[in-house]
N, C-alpha and C positions, 0 to 999 in steps of 0.2 A: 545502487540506484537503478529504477530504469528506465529506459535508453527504446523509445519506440525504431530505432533504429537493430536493434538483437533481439529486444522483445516484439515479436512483429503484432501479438495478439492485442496489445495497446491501442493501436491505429483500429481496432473495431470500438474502443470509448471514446469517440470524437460526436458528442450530441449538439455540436454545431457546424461541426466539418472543418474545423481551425486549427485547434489546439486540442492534442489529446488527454482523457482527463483518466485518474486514476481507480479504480473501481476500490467501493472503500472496502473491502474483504481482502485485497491487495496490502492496502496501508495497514490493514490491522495485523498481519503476514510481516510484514516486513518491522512491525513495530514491538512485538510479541516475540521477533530473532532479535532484535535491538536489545530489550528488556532481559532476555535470557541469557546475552553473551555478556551485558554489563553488569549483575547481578549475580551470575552462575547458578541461578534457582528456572526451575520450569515455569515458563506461565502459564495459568491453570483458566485466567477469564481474562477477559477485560468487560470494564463495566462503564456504561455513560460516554462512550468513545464521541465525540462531534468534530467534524472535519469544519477547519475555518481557513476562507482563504489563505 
């Protein structure tokens, strides 16, 4: 997970100045090492990704 406290480059996605948000090229990164290490297959796309609160 990350931690705007290690990842310092986080604290530049804050588009209210509050709460830092996640850049979705990140979650699809971090979703695509998910899918790969639970499967053992490469992931090759994702398709139709939509981020919901």
């Amino acid at each position: 997970m990350c931690d705007p406290a290690t990842d310092r480059w986080l604290l530049d996605h804050r588009p209210s100045w509050t709460v830092p948000t996640m850049p979705l090229m990140s979650m699809a990164d971090l979703l695509t090492d998910a899918l790969a290490r639970h499967s053992g297959r490469t992931v090759r796309s994702l398709d139709e990704v939509q981020v919901r609160r």
